[in-house]
N, C-alpha and C positions, 0 to 999 in steps of 0.2 A: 279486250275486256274494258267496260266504259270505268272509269275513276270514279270513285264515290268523291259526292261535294268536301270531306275532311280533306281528301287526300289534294282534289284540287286547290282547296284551303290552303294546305301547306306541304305544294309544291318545292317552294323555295329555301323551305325547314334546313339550316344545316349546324345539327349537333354536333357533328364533328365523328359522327359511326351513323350510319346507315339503319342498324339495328335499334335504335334509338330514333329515329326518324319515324319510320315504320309503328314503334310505340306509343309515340307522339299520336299520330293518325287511329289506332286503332283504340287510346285512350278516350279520346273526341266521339268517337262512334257506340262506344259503349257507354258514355257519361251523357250522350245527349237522347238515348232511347230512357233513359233511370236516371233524369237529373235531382230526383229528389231522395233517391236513395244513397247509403255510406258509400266507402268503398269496397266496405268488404259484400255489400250484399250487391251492387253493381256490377262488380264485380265476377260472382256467384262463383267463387271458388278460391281454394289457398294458394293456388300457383300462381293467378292471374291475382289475386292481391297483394302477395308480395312481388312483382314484376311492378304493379302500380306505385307501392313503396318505394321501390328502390329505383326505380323511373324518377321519383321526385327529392330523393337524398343525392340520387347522381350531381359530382359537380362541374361536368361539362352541360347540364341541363340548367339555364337558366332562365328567367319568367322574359330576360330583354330578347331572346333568341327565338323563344317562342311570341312572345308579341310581332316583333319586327317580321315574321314570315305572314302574318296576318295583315298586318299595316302593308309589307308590299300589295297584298291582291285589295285591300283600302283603295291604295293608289290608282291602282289599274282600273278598276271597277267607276271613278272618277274620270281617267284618263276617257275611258271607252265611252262613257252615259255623256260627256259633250254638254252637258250640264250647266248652263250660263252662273250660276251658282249652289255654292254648297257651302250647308252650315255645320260651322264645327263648336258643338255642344261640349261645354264643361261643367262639374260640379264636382263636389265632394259628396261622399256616403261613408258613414264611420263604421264598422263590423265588428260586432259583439262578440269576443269570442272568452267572456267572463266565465270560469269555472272549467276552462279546460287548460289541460297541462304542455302550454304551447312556451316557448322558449322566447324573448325579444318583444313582446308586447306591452305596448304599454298603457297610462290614463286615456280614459275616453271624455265625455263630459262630465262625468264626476270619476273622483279619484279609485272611489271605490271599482270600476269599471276596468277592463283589462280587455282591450283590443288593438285594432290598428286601423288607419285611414287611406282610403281608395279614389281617386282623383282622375277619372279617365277621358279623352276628348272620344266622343261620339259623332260621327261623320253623318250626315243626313243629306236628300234632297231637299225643296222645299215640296216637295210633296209628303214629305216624311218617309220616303224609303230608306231605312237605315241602310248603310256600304259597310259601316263595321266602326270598330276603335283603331284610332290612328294612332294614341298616347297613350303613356298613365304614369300617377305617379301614387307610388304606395311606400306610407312609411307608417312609425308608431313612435309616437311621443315618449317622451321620458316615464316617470312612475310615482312622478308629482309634479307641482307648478316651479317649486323651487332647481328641480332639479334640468329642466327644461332652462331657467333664468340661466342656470350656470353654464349652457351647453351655447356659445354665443355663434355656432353651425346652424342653430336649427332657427329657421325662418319661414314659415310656412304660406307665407305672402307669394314667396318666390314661383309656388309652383302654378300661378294664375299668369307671372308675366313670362317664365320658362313654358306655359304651356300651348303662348301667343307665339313666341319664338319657333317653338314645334309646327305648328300653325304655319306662319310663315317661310318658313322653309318648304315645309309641299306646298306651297305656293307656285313656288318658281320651278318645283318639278310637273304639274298640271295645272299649265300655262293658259287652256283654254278655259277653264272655270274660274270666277272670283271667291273666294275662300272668305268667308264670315265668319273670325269667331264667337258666337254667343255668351255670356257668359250674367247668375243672377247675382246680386246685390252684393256679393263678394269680389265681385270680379272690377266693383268702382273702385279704382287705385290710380294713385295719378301717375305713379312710374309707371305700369306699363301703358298708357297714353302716349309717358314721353317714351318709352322704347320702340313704340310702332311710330313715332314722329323717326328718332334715330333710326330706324331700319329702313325709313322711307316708307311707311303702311304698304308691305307688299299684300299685308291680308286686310280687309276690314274687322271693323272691332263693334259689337254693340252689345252694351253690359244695360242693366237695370241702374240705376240711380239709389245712391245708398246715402249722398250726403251733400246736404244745403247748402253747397261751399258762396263762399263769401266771392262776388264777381267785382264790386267795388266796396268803400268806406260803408255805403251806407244799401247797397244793394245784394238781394242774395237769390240764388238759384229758382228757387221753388218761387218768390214773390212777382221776378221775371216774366219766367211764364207763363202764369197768371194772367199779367196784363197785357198778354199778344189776344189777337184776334180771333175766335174759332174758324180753322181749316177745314173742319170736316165732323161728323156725327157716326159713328158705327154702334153696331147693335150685336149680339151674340148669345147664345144661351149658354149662361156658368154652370159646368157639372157640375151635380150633388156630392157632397163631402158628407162623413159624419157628422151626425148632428146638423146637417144642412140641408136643403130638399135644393132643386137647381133653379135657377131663375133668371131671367131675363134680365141683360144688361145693355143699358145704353150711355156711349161716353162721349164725352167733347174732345179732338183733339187739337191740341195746340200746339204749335214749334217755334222752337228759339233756337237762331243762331248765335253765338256766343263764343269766349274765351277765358279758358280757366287763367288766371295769375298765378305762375311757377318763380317762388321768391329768385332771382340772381339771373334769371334764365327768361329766354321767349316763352309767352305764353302754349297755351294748348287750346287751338279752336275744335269747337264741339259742336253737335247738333242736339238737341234736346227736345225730345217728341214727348208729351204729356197724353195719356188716354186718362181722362177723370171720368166718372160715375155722376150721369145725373138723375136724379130725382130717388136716390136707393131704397131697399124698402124704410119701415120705421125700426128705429133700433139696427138699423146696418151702416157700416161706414163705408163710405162709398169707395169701390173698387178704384186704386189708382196705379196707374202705368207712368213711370217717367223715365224713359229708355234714352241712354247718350251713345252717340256712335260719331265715328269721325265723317260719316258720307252725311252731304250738302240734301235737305228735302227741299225744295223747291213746288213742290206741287202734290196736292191730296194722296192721290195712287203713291206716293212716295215714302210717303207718311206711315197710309195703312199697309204696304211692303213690310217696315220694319215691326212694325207690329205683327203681322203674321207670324216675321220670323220670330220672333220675341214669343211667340205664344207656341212654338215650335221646340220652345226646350224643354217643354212637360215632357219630352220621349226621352229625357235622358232619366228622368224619375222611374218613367215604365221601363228602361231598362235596369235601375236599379233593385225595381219592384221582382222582376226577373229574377237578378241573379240572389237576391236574399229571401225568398219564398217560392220561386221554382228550382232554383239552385241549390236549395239551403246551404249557400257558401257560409255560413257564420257554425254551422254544425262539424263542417272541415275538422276532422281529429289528426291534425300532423301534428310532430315534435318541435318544430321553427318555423317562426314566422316568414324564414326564408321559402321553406316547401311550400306554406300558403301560399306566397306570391306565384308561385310556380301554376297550383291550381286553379288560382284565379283567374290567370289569365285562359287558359282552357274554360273556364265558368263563363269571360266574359265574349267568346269567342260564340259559345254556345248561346249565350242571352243574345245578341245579336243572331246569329241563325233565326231563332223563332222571333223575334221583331222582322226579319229580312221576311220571312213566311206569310207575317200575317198582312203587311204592309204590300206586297207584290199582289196577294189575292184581291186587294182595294184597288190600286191602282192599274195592273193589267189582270183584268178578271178572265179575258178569253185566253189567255197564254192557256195550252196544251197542259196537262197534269204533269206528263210524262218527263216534263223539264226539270220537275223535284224530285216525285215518288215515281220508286220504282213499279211493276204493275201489282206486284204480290203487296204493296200499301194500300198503293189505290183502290184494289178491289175488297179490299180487309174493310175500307171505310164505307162499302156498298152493303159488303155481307152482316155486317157487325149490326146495322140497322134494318136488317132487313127489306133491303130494296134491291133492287133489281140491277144488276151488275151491267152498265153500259158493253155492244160489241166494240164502240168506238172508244179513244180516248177521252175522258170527259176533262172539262174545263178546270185551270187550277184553283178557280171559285168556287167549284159544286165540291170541289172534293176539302178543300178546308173548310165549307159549312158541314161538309158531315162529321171532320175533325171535332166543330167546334161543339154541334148535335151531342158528340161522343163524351164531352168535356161539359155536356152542362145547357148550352147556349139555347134557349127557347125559340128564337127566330119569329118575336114577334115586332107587330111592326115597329113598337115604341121602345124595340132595343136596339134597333141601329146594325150597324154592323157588330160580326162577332170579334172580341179582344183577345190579346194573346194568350192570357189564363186559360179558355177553354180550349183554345187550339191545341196547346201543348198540353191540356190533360188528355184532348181528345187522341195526339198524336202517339203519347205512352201508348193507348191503350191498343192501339192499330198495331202497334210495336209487340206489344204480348201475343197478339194474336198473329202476326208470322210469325216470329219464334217459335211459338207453338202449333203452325203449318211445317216449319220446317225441322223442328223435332220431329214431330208425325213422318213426314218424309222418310230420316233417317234410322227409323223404326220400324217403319215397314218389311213386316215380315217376319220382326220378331221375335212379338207377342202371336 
């Protein structure tokens, strides 16, 4: 019998019982056809709810046991694509989990607020095919600023250079790729500069620029740059945001090589790529990029490289967008924030799934259907719209446009391609309708 993608997933799963393993897989499966439902209606019954309960109070069950079996097929999935690089996205996303009766939670950006913070590295090509989450780090602040001052453990700086160090490390285990890690305006710190100087930069590092550090007495970053020469001109159209319509951008890029000053200690040489905004509209401040990374630009193409990938970490927002509006991981009713961590990692397992889905159907559009959905999906996405059921395999293109059809997606020409929102609404609903094939099935005869 062929192995559904969960179990292939987490091959590697070792809880320490077999029976539990098994749970693991079969929790995945039924949370990624109903990822917007509880658990108890996911569920759809009392046996299988309390089984889900007590799968996440279990204490041989924990969220690093269940990451690390996903992080192995990360790795592999790396190892195998031969991939000359790959980027490893970071950010933070904080989880609102105010008004419910959760255990170890704490301030979020105001006091008033009771949740906890989620830190994951997201693995990408530079095509944007997500491979998965290689890291995370999830914790919860104290239950005020004071009480946080007094707690001289908690450092939360740590888990941007602890997450370069993670980084680094599968480095030197998928030797044939160069590892990037990505990382926005939080990630400018100069310890970890100097820890990937100390480690020997087994990964590269390119963060956004967050501060005008002082280069000499009377010299500073931003003023720098400036006075370099323009390398190059690129253009792009900025999606629309609320309250914004999208529009046309054209930037100057400029680069500086340079060295930051580390009081007692060798400097830190940097590269510094500026994309600035010219001529923006009236009343708009012009779009600026000032990306530092330790690899040497030397030539245009080099320039706009890092800028690609720099414009490459919006997929980690889309997968956060995922797991707190298609997951609705912040609705999570467990007793401890330990069991949350448990779920999340299954949430973030599954967020990745549907980015893997929609990104594979962009980038190889002829791959065969039958690589993902099995045929009682595939053909659910034919019947469902009323079209005419191929005798052949159809392509994994035609059948995540009918997903997306299903979910919403107009498919006209000034929508582009379709996004992950309507695939996986479209993918529920494919889901209801074998269910309900195979109910049918097992009634037969019944009635």
């Amino acid at each position: 019998m062929t192995e559904t993608w969960a179990e292939m997933e987490f091959c590697n799963l070792d809880l320490g019982d077999s029976r539990l393993n098994k749970r693991a897989v079969k929790l995945i499966e039924t949370f990624v056809k109903a990822p917007k439902l509880s658990i108890p209606q996911a569920c759809q019954g009392w046996a299988e709810t309390q089984a889900t309960y007590r799968f996440y109070a279990n204490e041989n069950v924990t969220w690093e046991k269940l990451l690390v079996a996903h992080t192995d097929q990360v790795e592999q999935r790396i190892i195998v694509s031969e991939e000359p690089v790959i980027l490893c996205l970071q950010d933070t996303t904080e989880l609102d989990f105010n008004g419910q009766e959760t255990e170890d939670l704490g301030r979020l950006s105001y006091d008033a607020q009771r949740g906890m913070y989620l830190h994951p590295t997201l693995c990408i090509t530079p095509d944007r095919l997500p491979l998965g989450v290689s890291d995370a780090w999830m914790w919860a602040r104290g239950k005020s600023k004071a009480e946080d001052q007094n707690n001289p453990t908690i450092k939360e700086s740590d888990r941007w250079i602890e997450g370069y160090e993670r980084v680094a490390e599968m480095a030197e285990r998928c030797p044939k790729s160069r590892l990037v890690y990505v990382a926005d305006r939080e990630g400018d710190i100069l310890s970890l500069m100097q820890r990937s100087k100390a480690l020997n930069t087994p990964a590269d590092w390119l963060v956004r620029a967050r501060h005008n550090r002082k280069l000499s007495a009377d010299e500073t970053l931003w003023d720098s740059v400036d006075k370099q020469e323009v390398m190059s001109r690129v253009s792009f159209i900025k999606p629309r945001k609320k309250g914004e319509k999208s529009r046309q951008v054209q930037q100057e890029i400029k680069v500086l090589r340079c060295t930051f000053p580390v009081k007692g200690k060798e400097g830190i040489e940097v590269t510094l790529v500026q994309a600035k905004e010219i001529n923006p509209p009236k009343g708009k401040s012009p779009l600026i990029w000032r990306l530092l990374s330790n690899r040497r630009v030397e030539s245009e193409d080099q320039a706009c490289e890092l800028i690609d990938w720099y414009r490459c970490r919006w997929e980690i927002e889309m997968f956060f967008d995922i797991l707190k509006v298609g997951c609705k991981v912040e609705k999570l009713q467990l007793s401890s924030k330990e069991r949350i961590e448990k779920a999340l990692v299954m949430a973030m397992v599954i967020a990745w799934r549907v980015m893997y889905l929609m990104r594979l159907g962009r980038i190889c559009p002829d791959l065969p259907a039958e690589l993902i959905f099995d045929p009682l999906e595939w053909k659910s996405s034919y019947g469902l719209l009323d079209k005419k059921i191929p005798k052949k395999v159809p392509t994994l293109n035609a059948v995540l446009r009918n997903l997306a059809t299903l979910g919403g997606f107009l498919g006209r020409k000034s929508d582009g391609d379709p996004g992950a929102k309507s695939i996986w609404i479209g993918f529920q609903r494919i889901q209801d309708c074998v269910y309900g094939i195979q109910m049918a099935r097992k009634l037969k005869g019944v009635f």
